[in-house]
C-alpha positions in Angstrom: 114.3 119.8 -131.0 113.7 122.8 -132.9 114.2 126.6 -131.9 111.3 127.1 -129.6 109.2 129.2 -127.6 106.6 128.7 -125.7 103.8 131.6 -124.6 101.6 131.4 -121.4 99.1 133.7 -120.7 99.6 133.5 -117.1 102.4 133.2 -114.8 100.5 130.9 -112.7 99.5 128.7 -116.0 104.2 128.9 -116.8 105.4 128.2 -113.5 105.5 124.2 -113.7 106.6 124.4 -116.7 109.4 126.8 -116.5 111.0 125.5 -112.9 111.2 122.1 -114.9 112.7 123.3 -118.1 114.6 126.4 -117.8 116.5 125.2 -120.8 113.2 125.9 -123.5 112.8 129.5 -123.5 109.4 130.6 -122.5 107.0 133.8 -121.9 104.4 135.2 -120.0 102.0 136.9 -123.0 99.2 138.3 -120.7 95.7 137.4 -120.8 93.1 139.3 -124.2 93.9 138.5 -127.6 95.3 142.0 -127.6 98.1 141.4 -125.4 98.9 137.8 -126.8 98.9 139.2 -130.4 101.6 142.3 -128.9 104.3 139.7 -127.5 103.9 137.1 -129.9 104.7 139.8 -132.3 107.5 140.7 -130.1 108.7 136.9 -129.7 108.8 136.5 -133.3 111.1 139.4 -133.8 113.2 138.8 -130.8 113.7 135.4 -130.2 113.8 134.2 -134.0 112.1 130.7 -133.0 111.2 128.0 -135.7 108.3 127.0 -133.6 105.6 129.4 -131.6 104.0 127.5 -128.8 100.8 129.2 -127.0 99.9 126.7 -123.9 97.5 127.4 -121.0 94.3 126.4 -119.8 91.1 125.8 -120.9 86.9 126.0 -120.7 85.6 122.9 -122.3 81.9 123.1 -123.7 79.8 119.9 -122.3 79.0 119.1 -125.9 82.4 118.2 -126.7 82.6 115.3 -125.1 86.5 116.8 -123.1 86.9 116.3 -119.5 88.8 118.1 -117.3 92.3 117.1 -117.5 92.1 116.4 -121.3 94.5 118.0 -123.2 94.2 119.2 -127.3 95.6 120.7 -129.8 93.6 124.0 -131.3 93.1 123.6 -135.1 90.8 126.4 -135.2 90.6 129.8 -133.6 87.0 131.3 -134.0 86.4 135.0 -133.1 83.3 134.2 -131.6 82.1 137.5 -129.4 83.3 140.1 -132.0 80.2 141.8 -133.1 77.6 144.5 -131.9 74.3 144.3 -130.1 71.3 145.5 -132.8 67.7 145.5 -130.8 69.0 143.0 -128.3 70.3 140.5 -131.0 74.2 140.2 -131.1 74.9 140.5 -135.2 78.7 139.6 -135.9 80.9 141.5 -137.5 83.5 140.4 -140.0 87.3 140.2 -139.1 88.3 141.8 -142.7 86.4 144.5 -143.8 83.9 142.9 -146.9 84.5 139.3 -145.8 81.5 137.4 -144.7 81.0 137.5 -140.7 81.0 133.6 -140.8 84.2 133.7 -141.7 85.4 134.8 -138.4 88.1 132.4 -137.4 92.2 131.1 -138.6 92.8 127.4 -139.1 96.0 125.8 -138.2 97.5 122.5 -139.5 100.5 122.1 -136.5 101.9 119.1 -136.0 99.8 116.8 -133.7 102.0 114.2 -131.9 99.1 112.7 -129.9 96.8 115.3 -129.2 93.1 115.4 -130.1 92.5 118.2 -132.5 89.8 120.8 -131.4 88.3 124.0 -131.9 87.8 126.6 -129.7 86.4 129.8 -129.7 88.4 133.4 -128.6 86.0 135.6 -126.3 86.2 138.3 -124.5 84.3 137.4 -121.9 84.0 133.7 -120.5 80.7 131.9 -121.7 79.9 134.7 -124.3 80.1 131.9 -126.9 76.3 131.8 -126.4 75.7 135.5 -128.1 76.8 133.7 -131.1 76.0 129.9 -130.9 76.4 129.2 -134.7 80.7 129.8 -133.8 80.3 125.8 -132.7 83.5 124.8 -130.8 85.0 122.4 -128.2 86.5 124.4 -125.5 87.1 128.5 -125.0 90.0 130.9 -124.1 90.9 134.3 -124.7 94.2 134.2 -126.4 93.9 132.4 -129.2 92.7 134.0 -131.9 95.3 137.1 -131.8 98.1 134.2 -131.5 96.9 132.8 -135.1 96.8 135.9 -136.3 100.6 136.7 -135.5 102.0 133.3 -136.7 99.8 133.2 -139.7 100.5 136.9 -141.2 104.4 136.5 -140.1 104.7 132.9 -142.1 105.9 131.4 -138.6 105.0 127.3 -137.9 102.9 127.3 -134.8 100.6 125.1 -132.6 98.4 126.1 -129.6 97.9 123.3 -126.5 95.5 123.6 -124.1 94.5 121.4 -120.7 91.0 121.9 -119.8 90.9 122.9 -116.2 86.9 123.6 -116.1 83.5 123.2 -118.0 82.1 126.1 -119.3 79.9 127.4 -117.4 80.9 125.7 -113.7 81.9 128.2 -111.0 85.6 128.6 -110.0 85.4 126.2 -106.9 85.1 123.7 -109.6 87.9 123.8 -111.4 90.9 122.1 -111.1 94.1 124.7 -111.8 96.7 123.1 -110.0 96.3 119.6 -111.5 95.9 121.0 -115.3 98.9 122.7 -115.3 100.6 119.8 -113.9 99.3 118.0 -116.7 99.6 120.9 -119.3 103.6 120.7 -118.3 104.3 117.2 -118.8 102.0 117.2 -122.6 104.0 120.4 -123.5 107.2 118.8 -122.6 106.4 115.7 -124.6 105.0 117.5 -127.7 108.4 119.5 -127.5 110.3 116.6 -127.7 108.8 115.0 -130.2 109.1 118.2 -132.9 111.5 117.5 -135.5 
């Protein structure tokens, strides 16, 4: 098993995870892209790991065919609500100044085990996705985008996993927390394992 750590926005999304393996060294990064893209940054200097882990939960778009419980593997981080409002039409703006605004997203080739690969969009706010429906995607969070960032400009191997917990859109008495982090704990663990 390599050098490892693993991220978690939330200490409620960790806490499975860390009771049952206190032995693989683990995070809190905060919720925002801002504060994900801060301690990663910090992790990498720190904690010297050969592997960068993100894991939390998940919105899943209907159209992506996920169900709650599912859990993937992010291949693709699109920055899908960075942009301005022009006469009531949200225009996107570019991540690198002079770049075309559609190419607003980091790709990720992490090792897979047996997770299905998706892609998921980085907002701001939860269902702002549909400001900008051409950034087509799978599920949503709010991490990952200032994660792939980090690992891609540092040259670190990374992978992000997420469990969806809800359907985008559904209100919070829908969701089921408690039984995606139980889930998200036990994929993690596997996925760890199973790293060369």
């Amino acid at each position: 098993m390599p050098n490892t750590t693993v991220l978690f926005p939330t200490h409620g999304e960790a806490q499975t995870f860390m009771k049952r393996h206190p032995d693989i060294r683990s995070r809190i990064c905060g919720v925002g892209a801002a504060e994900c893209a801060g301690t990663t940054a910090l992790s990498i200097c720190e904690d010297k790991p050969d592997m960068l882990i993100l894991a939390g939960i998940a919105g899943a778009y209907v159209a992506s065919g996920l169900k709650k419980g599912d859990c993937i593997i992010v291949t693709r981080e699109n920055i899908a609500d960075l942009g301005t409002m022009r006469a009531g039409t949200f225009v996107s703006l570019p991540k690198t100044f002079g770049a075309p605004a559609a190419d607003n997203y980091y790709t990720a080739d992490p090792p897979r085990g047996r997770l299905l690969p998706a892609i998921s969009n980085t907002v701001t706010i939860a269902g702002s996705w549909m400001l900008n429906p051409t950034m087509r995607a799978d599920i949503e969070n709010m991490e990952g985008a200032g994660f792939f960032s980090v690992c891609t400009k540092l040259g670190i191997q990374f992978a992000e996993i997420r469990c969806i917990s809800n359907m985008v859109g559904e209100t919070p008495d829908q969701w089921i927390i408690p039984q995606a982090v139980e889930i998200l704990s036990e994929t993690l663990y596997d996925y760890i394992s199973g790293l060369q």
